[in-house]
Biopython code that builds the backbone (N, CA, C, O; Angstrom):
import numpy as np
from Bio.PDB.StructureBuilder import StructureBuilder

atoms = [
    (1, "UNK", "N", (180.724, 16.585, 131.433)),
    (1, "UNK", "CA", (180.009, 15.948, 132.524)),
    (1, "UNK", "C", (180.471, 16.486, 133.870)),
    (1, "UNK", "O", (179.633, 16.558, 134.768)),
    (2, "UNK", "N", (181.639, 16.843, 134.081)),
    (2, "UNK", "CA", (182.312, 17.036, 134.923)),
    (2, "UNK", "C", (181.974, 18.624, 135.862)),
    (2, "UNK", "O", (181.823, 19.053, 137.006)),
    (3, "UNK", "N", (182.002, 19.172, 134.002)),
    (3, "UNK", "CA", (181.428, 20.704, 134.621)),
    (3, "UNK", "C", (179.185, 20.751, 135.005)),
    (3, "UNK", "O", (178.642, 21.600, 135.712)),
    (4, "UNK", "N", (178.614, 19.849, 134.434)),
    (4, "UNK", "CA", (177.337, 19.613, 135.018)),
    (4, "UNK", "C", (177.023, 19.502, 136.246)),
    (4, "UNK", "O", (176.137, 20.098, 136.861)),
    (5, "UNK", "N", (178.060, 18.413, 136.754)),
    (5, "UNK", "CA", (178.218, 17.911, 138.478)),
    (5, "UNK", "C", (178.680, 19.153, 139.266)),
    (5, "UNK", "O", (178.036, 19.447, 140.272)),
    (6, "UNK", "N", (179.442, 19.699, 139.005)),
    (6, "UNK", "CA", (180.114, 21.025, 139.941)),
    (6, "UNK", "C", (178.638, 22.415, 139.590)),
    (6, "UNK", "O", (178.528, 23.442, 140.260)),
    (7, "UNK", "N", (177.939, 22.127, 138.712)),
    (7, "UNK", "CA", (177.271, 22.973, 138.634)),
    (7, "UNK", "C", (175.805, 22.720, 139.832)),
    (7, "UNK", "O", (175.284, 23.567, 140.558)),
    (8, "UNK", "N", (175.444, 21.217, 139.665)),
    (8, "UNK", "CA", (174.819, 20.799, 140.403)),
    (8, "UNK", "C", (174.896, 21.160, 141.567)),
    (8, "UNK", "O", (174.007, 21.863, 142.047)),
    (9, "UNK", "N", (176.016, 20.749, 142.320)),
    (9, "UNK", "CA", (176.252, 20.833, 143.662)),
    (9, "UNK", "C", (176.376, 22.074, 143.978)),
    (9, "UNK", "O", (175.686, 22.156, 144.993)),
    (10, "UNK", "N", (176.900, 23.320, 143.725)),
    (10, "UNK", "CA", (176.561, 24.798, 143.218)),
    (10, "UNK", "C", (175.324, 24.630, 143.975)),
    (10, "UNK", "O", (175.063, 24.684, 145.177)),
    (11, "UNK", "N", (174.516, 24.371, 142.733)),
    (11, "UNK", "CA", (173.067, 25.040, 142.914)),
    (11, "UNK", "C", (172.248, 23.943, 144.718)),
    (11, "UNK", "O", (171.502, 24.208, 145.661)),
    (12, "UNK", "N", (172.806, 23.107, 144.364)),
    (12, "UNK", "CA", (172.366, 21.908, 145.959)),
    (12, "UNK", "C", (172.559, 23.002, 147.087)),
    (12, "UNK", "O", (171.642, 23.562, 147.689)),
    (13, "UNK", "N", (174.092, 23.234, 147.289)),
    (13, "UNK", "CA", (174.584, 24.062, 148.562)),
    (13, "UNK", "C", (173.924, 25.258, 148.406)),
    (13, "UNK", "O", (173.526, 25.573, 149.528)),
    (14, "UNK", "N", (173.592, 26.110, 147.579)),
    (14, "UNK", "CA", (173.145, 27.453, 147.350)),
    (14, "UNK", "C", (171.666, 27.609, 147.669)),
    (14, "UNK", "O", (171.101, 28.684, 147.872)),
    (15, "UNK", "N", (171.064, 26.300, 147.689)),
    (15, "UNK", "CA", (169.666, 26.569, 147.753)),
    (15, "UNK", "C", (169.119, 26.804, 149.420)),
    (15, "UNK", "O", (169.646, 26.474, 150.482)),
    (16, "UNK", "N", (168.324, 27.247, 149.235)),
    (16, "UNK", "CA", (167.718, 27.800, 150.913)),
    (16, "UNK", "C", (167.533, 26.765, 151.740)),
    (16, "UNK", "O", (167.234, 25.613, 151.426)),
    (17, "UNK", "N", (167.735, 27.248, 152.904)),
    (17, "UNK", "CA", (167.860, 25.824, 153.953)),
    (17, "UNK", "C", (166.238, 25.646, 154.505)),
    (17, "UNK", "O", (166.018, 24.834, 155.404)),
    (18, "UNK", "N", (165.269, 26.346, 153.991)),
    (18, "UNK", "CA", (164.358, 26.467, 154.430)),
    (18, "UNK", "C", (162.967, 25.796, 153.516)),
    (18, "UNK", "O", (162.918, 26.190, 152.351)),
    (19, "UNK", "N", (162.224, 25.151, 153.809)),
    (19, "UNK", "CA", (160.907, 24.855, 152.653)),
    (19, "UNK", "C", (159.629, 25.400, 153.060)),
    (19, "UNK", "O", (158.713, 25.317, 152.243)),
    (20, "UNK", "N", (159.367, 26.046, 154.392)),
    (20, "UNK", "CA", (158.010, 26.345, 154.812)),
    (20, "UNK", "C", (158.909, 27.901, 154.411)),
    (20, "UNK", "O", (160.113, 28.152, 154.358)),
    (21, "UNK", "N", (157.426, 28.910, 154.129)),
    (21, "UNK", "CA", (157.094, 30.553, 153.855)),
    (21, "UNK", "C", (155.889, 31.070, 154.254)),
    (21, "UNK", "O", (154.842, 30.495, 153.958)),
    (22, "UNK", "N", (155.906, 32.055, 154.870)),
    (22, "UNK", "CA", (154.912, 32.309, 155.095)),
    (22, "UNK", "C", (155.074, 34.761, 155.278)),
    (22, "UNK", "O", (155.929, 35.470, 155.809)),
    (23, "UNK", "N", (153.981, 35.042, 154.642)),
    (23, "UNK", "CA", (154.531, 36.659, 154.906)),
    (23, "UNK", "C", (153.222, 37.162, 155.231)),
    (23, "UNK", "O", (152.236, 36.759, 154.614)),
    (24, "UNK", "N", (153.118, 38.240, 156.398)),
    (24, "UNK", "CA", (152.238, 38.789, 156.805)),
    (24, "UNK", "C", (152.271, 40.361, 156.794)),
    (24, "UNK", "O", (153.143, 41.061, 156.279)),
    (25, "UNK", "N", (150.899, 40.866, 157.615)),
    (25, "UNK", "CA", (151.188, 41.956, 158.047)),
    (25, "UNK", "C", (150.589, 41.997, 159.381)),
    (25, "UNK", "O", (149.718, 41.203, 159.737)),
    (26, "UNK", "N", (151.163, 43.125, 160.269)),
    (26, "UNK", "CA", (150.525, 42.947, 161.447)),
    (26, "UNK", "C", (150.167, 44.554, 162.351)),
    (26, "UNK", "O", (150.863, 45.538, 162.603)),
    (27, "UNK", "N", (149.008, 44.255, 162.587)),
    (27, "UNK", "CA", (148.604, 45.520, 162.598)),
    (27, "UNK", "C", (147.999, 45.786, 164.281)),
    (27, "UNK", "O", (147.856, 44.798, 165.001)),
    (28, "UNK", "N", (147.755, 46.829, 164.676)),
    (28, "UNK", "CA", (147.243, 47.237, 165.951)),
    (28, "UNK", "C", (145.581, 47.032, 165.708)),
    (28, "UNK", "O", (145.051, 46.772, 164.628)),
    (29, "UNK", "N", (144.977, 47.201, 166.872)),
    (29, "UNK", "CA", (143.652, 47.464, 166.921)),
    (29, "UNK", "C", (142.703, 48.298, 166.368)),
    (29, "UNK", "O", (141.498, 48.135, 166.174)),
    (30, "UNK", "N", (143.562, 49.358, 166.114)),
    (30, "UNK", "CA", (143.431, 50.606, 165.692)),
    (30, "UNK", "C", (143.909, 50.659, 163.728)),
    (30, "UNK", "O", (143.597, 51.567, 162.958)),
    (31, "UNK", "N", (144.607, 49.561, 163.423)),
    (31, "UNK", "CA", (144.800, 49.260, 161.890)),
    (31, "UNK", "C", (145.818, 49.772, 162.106)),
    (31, "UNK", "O", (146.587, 48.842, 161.866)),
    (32, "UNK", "N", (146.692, 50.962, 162.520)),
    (32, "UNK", "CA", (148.077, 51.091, 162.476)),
    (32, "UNK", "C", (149.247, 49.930, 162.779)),
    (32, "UNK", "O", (149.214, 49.276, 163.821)),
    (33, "UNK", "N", (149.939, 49.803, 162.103)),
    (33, "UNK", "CA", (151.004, 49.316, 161.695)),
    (33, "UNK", "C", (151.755, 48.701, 163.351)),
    (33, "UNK", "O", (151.891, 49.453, 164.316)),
    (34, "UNK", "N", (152.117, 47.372, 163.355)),
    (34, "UNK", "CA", (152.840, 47.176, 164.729)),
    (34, "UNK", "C", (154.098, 46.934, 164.530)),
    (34, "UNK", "O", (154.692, 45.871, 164.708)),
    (35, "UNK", "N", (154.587, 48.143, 164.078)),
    (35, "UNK", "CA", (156.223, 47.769, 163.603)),
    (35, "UNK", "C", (156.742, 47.314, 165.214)),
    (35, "UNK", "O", (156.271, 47.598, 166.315)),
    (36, "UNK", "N", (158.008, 46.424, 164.779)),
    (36, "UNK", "CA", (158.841, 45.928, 165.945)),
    (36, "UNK", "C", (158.618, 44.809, 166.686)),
    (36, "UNK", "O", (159.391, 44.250, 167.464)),
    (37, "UNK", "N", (156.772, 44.335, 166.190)),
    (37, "UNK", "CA", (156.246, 43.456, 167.372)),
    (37, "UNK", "C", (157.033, 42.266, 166.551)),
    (37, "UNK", "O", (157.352, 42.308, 165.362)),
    (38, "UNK", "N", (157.285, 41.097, 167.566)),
    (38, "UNK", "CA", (157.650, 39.986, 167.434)),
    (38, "UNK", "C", (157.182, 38.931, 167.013)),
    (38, "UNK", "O", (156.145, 38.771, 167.657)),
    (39, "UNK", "N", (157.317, 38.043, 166.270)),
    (39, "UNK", "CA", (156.478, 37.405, 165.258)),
    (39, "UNK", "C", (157.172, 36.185, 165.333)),
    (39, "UNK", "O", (158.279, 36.193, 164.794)),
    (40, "UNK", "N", (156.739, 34.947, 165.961)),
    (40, "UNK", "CA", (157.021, 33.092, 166.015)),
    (40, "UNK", "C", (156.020, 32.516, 165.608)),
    (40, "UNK", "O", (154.918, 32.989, 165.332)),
    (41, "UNK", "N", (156.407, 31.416, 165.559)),
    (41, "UNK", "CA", (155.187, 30.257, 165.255)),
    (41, "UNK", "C", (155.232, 28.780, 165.475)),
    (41, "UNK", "O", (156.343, 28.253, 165.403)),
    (42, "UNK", "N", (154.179, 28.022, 165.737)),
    (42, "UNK", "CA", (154.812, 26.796, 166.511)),
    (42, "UNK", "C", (154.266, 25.751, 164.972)),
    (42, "UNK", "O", (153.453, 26.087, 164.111)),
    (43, "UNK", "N", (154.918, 24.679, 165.053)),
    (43, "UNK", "CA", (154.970, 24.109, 163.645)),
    (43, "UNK", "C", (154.220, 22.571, 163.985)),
    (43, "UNK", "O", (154.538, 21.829, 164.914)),
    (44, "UNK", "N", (153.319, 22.360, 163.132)),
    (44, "UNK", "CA", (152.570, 20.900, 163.331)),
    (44, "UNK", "C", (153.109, 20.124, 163.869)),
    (44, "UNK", "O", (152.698, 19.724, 164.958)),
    (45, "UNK", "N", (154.157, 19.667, 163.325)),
    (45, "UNK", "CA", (155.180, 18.595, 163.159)),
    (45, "UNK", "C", (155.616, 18.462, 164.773)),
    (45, "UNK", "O", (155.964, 17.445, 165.374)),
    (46, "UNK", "N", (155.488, 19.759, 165.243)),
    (46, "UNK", "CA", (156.880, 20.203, 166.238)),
    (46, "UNK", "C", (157.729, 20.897, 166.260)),
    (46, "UNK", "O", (158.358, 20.937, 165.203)),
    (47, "UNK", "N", (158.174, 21.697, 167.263)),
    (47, "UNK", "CA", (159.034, 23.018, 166.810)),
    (47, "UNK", "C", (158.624, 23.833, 167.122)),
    (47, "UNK", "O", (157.593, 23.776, 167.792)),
    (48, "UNK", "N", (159.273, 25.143, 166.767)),
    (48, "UNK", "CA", (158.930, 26.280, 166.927)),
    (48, "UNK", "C", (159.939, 26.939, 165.779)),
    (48, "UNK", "O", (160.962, 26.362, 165.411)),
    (49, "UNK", "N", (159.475, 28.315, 165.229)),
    (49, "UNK", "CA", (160.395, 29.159, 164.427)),
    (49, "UNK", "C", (161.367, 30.087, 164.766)),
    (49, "UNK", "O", (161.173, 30.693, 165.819)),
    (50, "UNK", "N", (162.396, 30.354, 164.113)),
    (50, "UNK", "CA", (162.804, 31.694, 165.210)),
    (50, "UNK", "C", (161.836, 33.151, 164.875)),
    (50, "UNK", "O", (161.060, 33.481, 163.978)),
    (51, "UNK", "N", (162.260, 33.659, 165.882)),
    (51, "UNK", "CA", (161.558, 34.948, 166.129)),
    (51, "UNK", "C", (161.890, 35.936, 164.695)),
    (51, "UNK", "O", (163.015, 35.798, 164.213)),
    (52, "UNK", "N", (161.204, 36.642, 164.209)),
    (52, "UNK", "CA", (161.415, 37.518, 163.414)),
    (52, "UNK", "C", (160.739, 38.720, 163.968)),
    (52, "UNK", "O", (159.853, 38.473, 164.786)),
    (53, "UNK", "N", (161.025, 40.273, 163.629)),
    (53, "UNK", "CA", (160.733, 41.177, 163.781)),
    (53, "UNK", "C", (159.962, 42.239, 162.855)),
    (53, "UNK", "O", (160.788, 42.876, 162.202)),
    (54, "UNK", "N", (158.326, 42.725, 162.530)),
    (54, "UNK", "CA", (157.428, 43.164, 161.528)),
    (54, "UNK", "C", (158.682, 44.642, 161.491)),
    (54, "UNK", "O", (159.459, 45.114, 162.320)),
    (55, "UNK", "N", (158.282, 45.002, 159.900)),
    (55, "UNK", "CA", (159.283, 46.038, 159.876)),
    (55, "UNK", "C", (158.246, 47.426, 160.446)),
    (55, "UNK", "O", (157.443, 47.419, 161.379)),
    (56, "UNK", "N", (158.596, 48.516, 159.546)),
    (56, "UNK", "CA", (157.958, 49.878, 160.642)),
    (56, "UNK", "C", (156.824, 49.806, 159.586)),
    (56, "UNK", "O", (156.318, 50.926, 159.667)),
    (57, "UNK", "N", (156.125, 49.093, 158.614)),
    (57, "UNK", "CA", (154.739, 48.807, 158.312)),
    (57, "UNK", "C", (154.007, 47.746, 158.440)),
    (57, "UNK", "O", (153.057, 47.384, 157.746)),
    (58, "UNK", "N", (154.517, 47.216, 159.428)),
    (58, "UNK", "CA", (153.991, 45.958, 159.688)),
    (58, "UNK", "C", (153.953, 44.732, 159.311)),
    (58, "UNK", "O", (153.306, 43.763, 159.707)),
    (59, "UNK", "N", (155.137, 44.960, 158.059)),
    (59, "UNK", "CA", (155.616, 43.125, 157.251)),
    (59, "UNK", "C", (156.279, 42.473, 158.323)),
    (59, "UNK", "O", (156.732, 42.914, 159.379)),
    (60, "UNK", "N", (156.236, 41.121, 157.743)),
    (60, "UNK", "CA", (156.996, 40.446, 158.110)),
    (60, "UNK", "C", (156.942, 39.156, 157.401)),
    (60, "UNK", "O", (155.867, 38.771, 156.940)),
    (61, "UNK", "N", (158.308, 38.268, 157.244)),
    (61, "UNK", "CA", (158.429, 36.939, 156.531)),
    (61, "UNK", "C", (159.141, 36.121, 157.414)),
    (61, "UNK", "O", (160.187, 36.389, 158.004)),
    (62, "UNK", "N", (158.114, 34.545, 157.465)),
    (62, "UNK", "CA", (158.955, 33.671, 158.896)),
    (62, "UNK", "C", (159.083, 32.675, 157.956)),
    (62, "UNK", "O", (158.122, 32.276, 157.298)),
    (63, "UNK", "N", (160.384, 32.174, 157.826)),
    (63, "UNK", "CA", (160.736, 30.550, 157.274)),
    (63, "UNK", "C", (160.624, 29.199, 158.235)),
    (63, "UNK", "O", (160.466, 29.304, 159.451)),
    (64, "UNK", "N", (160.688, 28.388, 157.806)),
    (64, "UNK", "CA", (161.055, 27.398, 158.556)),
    (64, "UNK", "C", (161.422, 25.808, 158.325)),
    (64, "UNK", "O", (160.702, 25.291, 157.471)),
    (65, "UNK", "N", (162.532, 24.811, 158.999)),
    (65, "UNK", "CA", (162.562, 23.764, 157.311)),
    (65, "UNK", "C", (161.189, 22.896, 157.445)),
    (65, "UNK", "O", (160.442, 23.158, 158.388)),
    (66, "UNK", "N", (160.960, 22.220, 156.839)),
    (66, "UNK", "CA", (159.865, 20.946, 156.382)),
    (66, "UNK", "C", (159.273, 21.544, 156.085)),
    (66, "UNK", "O", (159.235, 22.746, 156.345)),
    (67, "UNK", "N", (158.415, 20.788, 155.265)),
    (67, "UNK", "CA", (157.176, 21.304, 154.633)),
    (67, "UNK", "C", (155.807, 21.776, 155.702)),
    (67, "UNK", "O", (154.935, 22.601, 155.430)),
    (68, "UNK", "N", (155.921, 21.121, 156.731)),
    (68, "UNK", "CA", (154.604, 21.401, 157.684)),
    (68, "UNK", "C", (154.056, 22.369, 157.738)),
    (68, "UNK", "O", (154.737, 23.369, 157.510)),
    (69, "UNK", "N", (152.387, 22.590, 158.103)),
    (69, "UNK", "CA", (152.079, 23.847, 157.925)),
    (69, "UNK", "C", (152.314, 24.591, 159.679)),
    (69, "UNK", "O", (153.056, 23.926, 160.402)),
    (70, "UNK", "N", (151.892, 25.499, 160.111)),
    (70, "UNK", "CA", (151.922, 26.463, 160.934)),
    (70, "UNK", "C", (150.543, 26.122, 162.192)),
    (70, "UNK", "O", (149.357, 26.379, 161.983)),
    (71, "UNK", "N", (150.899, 25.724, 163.004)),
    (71, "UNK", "CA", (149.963, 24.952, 163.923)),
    (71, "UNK", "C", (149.348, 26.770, 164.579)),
    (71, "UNK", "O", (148.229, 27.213, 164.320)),
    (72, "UNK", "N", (150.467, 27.565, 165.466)),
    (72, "UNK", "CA", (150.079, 28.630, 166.030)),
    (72, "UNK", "C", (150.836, 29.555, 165.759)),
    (72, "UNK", "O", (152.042, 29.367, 165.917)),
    (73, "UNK", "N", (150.433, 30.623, 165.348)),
    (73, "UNK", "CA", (151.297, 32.172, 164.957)),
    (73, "UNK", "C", (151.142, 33.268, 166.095)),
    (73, "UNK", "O", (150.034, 33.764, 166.298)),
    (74, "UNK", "N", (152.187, 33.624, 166.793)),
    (74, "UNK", "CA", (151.932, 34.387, 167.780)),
    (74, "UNK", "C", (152.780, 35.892, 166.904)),
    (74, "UNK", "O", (153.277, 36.065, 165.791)),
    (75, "UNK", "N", (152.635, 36.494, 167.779)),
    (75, "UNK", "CA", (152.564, 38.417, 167.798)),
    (75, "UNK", "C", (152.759, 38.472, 169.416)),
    (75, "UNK", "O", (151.769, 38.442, 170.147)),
    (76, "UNK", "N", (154.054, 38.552, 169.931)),
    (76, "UNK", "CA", (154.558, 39.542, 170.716)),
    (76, "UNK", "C", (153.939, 38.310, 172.228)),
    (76, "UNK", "O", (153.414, 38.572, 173.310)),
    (77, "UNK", "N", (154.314, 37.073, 171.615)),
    (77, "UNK", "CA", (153.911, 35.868, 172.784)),
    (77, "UNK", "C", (151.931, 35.335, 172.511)),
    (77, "UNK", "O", (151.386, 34.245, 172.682)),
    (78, "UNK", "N", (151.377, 36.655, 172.052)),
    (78, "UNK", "CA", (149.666, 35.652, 172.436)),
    (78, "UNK", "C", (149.416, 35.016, 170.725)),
    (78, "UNK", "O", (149.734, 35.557, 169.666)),
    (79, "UNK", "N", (148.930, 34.070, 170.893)),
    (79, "UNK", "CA", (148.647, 33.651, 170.090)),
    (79, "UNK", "C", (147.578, 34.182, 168.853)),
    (79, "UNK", "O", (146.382, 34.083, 169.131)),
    (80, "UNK", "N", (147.956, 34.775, 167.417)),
    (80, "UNK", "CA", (147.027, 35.226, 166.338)),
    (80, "UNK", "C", (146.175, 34.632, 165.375)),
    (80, "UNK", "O", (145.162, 35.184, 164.944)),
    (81, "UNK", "N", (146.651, 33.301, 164.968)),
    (81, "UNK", "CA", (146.433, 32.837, 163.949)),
    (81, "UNK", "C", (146.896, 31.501, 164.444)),
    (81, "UNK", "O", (147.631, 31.279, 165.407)),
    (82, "UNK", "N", (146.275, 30.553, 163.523)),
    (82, "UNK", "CA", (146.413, 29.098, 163.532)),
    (82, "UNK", "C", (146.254, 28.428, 162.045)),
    (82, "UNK", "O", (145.597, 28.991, 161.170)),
    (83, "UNK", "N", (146.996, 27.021, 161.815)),
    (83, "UNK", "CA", (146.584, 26.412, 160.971)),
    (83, "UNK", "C", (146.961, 26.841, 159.327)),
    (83, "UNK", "O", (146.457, 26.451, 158.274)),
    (84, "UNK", "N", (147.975, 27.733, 159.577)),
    (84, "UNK", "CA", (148.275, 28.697, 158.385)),
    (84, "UNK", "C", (149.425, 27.496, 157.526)),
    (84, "UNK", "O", (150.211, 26.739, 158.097)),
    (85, "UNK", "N", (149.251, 27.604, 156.314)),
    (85, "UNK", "CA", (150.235, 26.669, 154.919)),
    (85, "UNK", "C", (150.831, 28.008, 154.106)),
    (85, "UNK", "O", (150.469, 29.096, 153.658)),
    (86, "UNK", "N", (152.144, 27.045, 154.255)),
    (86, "UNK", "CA", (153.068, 27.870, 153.695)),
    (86, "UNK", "C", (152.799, 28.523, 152.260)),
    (86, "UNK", "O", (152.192, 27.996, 151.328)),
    (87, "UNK", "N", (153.084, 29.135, 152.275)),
    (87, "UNK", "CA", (152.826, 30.041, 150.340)),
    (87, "UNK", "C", (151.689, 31.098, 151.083)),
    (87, "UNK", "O", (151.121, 31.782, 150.231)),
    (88, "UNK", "N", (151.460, 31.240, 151.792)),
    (88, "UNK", "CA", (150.192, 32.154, 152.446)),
    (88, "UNK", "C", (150.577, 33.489, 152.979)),
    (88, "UNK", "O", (151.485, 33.534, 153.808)),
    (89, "UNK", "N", (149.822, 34.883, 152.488)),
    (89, "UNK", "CA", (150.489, 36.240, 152.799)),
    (89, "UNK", "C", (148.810, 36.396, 154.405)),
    (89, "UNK", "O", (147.631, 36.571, 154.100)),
    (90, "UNK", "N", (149.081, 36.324, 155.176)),
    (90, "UNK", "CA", (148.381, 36.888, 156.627)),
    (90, "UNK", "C", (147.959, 38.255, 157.353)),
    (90, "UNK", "O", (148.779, 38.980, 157.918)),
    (91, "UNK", "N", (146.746, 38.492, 157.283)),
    (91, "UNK", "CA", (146.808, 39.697, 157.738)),
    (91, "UNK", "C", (146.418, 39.200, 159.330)),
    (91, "UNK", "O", (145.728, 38.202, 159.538)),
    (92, "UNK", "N", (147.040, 40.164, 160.544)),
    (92, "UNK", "CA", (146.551, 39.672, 161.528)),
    (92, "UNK", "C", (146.581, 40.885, 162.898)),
    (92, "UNK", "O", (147.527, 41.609, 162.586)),
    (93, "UNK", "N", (146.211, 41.225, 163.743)),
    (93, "UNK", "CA", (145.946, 42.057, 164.782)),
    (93, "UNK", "C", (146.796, 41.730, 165.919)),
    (93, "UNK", "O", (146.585, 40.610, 166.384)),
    (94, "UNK", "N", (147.832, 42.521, 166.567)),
    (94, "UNK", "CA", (148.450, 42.172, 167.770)),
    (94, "UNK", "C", (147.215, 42.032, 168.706)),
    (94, "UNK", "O", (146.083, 42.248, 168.274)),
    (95, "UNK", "N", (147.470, 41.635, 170.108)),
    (95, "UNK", "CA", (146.748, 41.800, 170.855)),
    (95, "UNK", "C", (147.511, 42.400, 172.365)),
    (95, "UNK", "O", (146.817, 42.649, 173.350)),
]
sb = StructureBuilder()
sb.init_structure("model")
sb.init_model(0)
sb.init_chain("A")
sb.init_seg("    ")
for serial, (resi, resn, name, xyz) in enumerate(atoms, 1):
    if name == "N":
        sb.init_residue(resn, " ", resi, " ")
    sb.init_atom(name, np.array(xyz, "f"), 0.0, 1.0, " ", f" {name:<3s}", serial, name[0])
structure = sb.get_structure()
């Protein structure tokens, strides 16, 4: 029993501090890739995410805790996308 409980708490502390996901791509006007651009999002609930950075093809993955979905998704401050639920892959256009 003893070794169940230590296994538990293991897996409790180990688990991600995060429950919202969300992964995109983000692209120029032109469909090329906006590696580097900056990628937040403001959260239903309230909040905001931290900033993450699209890699040099244009991914990117933003966490965040609670379940709430994604009120506004910005790219580099203007706003891209809205209304986005977590488990969702985004394609979206800097501006």
């Amino acid at each position: 029993m003893k070794t169940a409980s230590v296994i538990l708490m293991v897996l409790f502390f180990c688990a991600p501090a995060f429950a919202g996901e969300i992964t995109g791509t983000v692209t120029y006007g032109d469909g090329s890739p906006c590696g580097g651009c900056k990628v937040s999002a403001s959260i239903q609930s309230g909040g905001i995410t931290d900033a993450v950075y699209a890699d040099s093809h244009g991914n990117f993955r933003l966490t965040w805790s609670g379940s709430n979905a994604i009120e506004k998704l910005y790219v580099s401050g203007n706003t891209v996308a809205t209304n986005i639920r977590s488990g969702e892959h985004v394609k979206v256009r800097a501006r």
